[in-house]
TIKEKOL-382683 format. One record per residue (C-alpha): x, y, z. Coordinates in Angstrom, 3 decimals. Example, Ala and Ser with C-alpha at 12.3 -4.5 7.8 and 13.67 -1.06 7.14 Angstrom:
<pts>
12.300:-4.500:7.800
13.670:-1.060:7.140
</pts>
This chain:
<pts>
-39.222:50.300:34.046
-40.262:51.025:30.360
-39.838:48.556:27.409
-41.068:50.346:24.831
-37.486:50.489:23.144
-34.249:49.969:24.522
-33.501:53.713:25.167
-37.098:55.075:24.725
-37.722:58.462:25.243
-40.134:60.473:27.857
-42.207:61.323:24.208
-42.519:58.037:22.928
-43.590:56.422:25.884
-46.182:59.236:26.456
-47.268:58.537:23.066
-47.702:55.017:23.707
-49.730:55.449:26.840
-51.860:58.223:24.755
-52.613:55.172:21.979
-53.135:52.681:25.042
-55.753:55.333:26.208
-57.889:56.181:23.018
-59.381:52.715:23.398
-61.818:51.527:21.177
-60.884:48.949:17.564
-56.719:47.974:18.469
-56.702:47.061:14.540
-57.000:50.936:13.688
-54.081:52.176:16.168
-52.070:49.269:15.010
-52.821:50.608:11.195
-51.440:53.835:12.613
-47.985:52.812:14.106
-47.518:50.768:10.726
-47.989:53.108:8.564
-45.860:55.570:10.717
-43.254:53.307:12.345
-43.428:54.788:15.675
-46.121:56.080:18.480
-44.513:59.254:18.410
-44.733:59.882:14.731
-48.381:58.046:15.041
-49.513:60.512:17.577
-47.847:63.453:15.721
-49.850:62.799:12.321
-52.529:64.419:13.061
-56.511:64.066:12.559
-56.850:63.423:9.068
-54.367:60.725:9.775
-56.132:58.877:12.048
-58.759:59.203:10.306
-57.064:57.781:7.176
-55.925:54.670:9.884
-59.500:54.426:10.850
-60.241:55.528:13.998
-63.026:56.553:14.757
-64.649:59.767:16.466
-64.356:58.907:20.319
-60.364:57.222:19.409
-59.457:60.820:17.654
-60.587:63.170:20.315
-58.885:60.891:22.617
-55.441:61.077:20.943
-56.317:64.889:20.024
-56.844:65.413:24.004
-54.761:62.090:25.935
-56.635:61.855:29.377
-54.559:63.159:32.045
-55.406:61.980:35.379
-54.598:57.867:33.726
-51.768:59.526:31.865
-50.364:60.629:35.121
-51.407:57.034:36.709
-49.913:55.077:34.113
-46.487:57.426:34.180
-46.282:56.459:37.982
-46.879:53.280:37.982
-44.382:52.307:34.723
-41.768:54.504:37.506
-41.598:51.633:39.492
-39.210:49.257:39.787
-40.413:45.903:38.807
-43.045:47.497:36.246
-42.734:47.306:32.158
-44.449:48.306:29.132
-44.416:46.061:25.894
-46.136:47.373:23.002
-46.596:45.964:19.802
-43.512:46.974:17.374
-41.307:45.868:20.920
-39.101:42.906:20.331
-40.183:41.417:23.389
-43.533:41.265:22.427
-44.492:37.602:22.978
-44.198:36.029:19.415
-47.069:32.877:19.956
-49.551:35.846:20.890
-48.711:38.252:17.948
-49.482:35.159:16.127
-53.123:34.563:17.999
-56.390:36.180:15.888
-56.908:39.778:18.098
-53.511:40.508:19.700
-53.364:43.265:22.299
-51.860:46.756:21.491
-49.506:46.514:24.210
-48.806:44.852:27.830
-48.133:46.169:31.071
-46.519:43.746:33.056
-45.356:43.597:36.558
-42.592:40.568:36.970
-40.678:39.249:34.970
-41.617:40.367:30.827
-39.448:36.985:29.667
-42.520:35.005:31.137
-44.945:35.842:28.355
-42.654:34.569:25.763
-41.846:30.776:27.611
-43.869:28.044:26.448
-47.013:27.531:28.618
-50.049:26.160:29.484
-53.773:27.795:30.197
-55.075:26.297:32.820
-58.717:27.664:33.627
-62.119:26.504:34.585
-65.162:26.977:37.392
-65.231:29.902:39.854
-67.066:28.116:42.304
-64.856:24.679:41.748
-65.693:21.439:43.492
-63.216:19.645:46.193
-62.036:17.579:43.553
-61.651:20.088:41.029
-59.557:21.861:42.730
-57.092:19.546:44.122
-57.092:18.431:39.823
-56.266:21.907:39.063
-53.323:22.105:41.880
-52.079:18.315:41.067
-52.089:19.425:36.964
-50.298:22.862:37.557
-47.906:21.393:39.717
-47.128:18.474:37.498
-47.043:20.880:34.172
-44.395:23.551:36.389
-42.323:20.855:37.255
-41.963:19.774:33.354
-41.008:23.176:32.150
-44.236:24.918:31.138
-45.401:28.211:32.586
-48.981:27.615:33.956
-51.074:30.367:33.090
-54.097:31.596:34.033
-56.291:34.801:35.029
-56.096:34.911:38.896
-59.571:34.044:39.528
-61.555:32.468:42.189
-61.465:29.120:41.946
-59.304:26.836:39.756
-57.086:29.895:38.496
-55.991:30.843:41.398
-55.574:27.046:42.575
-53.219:26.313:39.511
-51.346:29.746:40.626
-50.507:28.376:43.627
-49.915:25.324:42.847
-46.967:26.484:40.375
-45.646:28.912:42.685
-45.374:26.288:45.644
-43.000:23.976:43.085
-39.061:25.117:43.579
-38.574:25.742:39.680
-42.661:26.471:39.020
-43.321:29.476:36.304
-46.712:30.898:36.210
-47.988:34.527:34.813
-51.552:35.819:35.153
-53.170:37.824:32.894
-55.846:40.095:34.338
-58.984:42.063:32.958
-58.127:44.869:35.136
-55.415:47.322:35.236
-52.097:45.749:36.511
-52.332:47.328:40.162
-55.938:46.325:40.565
-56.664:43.289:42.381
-59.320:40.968:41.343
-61.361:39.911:43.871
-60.148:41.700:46.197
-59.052:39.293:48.429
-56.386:38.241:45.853
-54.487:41.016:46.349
-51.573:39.279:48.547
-51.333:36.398:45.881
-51.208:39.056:43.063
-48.335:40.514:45.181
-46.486:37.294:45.232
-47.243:36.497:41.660
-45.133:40.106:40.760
-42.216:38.931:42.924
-42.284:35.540:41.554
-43.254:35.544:38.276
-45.625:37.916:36.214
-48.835:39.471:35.976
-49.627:41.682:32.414
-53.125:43.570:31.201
-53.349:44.927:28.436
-55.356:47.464:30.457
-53.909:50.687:32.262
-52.792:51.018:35.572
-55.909:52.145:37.431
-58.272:50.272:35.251
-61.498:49.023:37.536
-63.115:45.427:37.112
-65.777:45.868:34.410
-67.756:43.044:32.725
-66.882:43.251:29.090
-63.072:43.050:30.005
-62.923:39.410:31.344
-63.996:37.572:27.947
-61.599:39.737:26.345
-58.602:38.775:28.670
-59.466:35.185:28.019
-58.150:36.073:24.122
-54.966:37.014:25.512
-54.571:33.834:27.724
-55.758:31.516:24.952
-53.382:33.241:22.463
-50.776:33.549:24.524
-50.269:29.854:25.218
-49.760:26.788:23.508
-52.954:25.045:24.625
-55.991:25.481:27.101
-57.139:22.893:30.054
-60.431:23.040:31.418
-60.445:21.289:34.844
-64.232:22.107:35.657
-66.747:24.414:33.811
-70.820:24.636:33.830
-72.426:24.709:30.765
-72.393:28.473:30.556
-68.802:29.337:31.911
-65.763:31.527:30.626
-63.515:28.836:30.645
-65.692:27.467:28.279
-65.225:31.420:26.247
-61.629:30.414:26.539
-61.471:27.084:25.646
-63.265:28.510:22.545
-60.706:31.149:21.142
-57.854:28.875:22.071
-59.592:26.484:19.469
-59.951:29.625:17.035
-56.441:30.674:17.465
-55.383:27.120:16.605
-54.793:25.742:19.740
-54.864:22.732:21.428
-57.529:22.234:23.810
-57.844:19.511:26.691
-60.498:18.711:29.539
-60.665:16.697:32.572
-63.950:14.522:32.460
-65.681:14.209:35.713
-69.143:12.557:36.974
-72.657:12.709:35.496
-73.842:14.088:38.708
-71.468:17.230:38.766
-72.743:19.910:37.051
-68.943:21.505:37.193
-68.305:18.888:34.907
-70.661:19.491:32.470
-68.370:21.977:30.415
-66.274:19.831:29.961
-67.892:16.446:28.570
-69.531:19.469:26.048
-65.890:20.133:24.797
-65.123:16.479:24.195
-68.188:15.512:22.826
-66.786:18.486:20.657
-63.124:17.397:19.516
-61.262:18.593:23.273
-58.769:16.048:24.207
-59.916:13.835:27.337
-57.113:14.081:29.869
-56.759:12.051:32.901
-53.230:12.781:34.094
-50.434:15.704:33.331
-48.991:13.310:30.840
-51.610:13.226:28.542
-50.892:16.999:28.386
-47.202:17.129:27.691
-47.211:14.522:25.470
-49.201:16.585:23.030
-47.493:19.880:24.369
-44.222:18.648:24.855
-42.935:18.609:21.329
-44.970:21.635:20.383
-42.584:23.667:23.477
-39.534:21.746:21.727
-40.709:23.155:18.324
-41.178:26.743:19.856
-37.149:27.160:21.129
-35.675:24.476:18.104
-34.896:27.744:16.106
-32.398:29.701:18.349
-30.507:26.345:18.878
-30.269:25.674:15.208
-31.385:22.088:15.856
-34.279:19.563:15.263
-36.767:19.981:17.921
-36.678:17.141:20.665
-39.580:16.591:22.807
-40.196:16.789:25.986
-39.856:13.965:28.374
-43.102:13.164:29.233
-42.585:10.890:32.487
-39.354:12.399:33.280
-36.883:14.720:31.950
-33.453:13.417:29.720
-30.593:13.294:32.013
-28.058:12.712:29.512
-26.723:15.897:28.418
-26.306:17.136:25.117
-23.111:19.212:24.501
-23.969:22.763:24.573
-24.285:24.184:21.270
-21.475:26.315:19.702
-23.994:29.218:19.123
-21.908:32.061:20.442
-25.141:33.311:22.296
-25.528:29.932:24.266
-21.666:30.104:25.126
-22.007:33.642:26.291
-25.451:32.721:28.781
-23.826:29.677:29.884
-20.546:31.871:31.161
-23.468:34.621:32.901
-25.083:31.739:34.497
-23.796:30.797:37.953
-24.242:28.165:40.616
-26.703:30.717:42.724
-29.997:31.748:41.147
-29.995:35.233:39.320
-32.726:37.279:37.981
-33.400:37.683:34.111
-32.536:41.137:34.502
-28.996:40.667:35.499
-28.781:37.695:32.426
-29.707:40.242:30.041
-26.891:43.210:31.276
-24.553:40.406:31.396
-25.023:38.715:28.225
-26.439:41.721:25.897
-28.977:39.457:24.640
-33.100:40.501:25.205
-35.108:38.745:27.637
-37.289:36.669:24.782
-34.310:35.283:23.471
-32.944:34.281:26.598
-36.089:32.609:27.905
-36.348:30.104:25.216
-32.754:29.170:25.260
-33.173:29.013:29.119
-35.742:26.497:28.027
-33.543:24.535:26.308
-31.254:24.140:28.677
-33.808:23.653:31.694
-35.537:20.713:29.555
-31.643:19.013:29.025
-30.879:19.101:32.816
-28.696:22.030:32.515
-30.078:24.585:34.257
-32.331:25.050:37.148
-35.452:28.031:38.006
-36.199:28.597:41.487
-38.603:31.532:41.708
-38.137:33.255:38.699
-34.126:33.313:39.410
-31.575:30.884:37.129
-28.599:28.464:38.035
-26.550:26.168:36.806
-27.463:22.656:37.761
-25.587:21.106:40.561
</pts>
């Protein structure tokens, strides 16, 4: 399936997957689609255009000559069912990381898109994790699901892929991955049945191509997109030199908050993280301490569409008492879609005409009041 528009033709998504392709600076193809208001028309302008935008020699000869073995890769894969394509001007595009310092040109997601625009937390840290720090990393994930937060992450070894599973073994658990490789490439290798699962049950997006191979460069530049992507970054455990550490980093630049799990002396796992609270990170010692800084910052992210002061999260527990469901027309019309067995996003957004961003937060809101209830991905009322 392809989100580049609502009805989006074979020509603008080609066009899309030839800007995807140049490569190289993502501030001079954005240039381009602004000052052209579409990939097609982008594409279409011609050298001295691009030019004009700023792209440079290898980026022109690419959009001049669009690869066509990936161009025929990418086409397949977006064929699929399951598959979509969010690029920049799309209104899906996931607000908090439009917002971050070096958003992606586009996403290709496998899942479910409405994922990238919840509320959620980074969780990251050592490859090579000890005992403890891995149990922290499941116990935190789990904890953080269970509140309402998707737990996000870049399917590592390690902690990443601890806190994955972690948030997919609770009932109502959301958690997206973000990879530095193309969406159908597995990294390591051996994570290919959890990447499977992750599709099925909640998300996995690059902003790389289908087909893209593991290459070094592309891992500190996927830890942009989780940082900006979510509303704050946990390290569990991280060596001195670590990219959790890289990640911890731009979540801080992109204005973020960052926490980390202190551990002993004697680990050097540890030793990543007493750097980043010697350095202004936010000791944590239990979930808790988590929400109750990202709890009303979630709140503040959905308050909009209800038309209401934000309310924050319950950090020990969530509200039963039930507010009365606003009269926004919107909320009346996802509360009649909703039923008492869990259904996919897709079938909320045919039923309600709404998009998929809007629906997630408002889901939010009424997942946080007691309303409704995520099993999997899939939405019901509550009992």
């Amino acid at each position: 399936m392809v989100d580049t528009a609502p009805a989006a033709s074979a020509e603008e998504r080609d066009a899309w997957l030839a800007l995807v392709l140049a490569g190289g600076a993502i501030a001079s193809r954005q240039m381009l689609l602004t000052l052209h208001g579409s990939a097609a028309a982008a594409l279409s302008a011609g050298p001295a255009a691009w030019l004009a935008a700023g792209c440079d020699d290898a980026q022109r000869a690419a959009l001049a000559q669009p690869p066509s073995g990936p161009l025929r890769h990418a086409r397949r894969w977006l064929e699929a069912a399951g598959h979509h394509f969010i690029g920049w001007d799309h209104p899906a595009y996931p607000p908090l990381l439009r917002e971050s310092p070096q958003p992606p040109l586009a996403l290709f997601v496998a899942g479910e898109p409405a994922l990238l625009a919840h509320p959620g937390v980074a969780i990251v840290g050592s490859r090579r994790p000890s005992a403890g720090g891995r149990d922290h990393a499941g116990v935190f994930a789990e904890a953080l699901a269970q509140a309402g937060l998707a737990v996000v992450s870049g399917l590592a070894a390690g902690i990443d892929a601890a806190a994955h599973e972690a948030a997919l073994g609770h009932a109502a658990g959301l958690t997206l991955a973000i990879l530095g490789t193309g969406p159908d490439v597995p990294y390591p290798a051996r994570h290919a049945a959890l990447q499977a699962r992750m599709a099925r049950e909640g998300a996995v997006a690059s902003e790389y191509p289908p087909g893209t191979p593991a290459r070094a460069g592309q891992f500190p530049s996927r830890n942009r997109i989780v940082a900006g992507l979510t509303l704050g970054t946990l390290v569990v455990e991280a060596a001195h030199r670590s990219g959790a550490l890289i990640t911890a980093r731009l979540a801080g630049e992109a204005g973020r908050e960052v926490f980390a799990i202190p551990g002993s002396i004697h680990n050097p796992m540890a030793r990543g993280c007493h750097r980043l609270i010697r350095d202004g990170a936010t000791l944590v010692e239990s979930a808790d301490d988590v929400l109750a800084v990202l709890g009303p910052l979630a709140a503040s992210r959905i308050a909009p569409l209800r038309g209401t002061p934000a309310a924050p999260i319950e950090v020990a527990g969530r509200d039963t008492g039930r507010p009365p469901l606003p009269a926004n027309p919107d909320y009346q019309r996802l509360w009649q879609a909703l039923g008492h067995d869990p259904i996919p996003m897709d079938s909320l957004v045919q039923r309600t005409g709404l998009t998929a961003a809007a629906l997630s937060s408002m889901l939010l809101a009424m997942e946080l009041e007691g309303r409704v209830v995520v099993r999997h991905g899939r939405y019901m009322r509550y009992p």
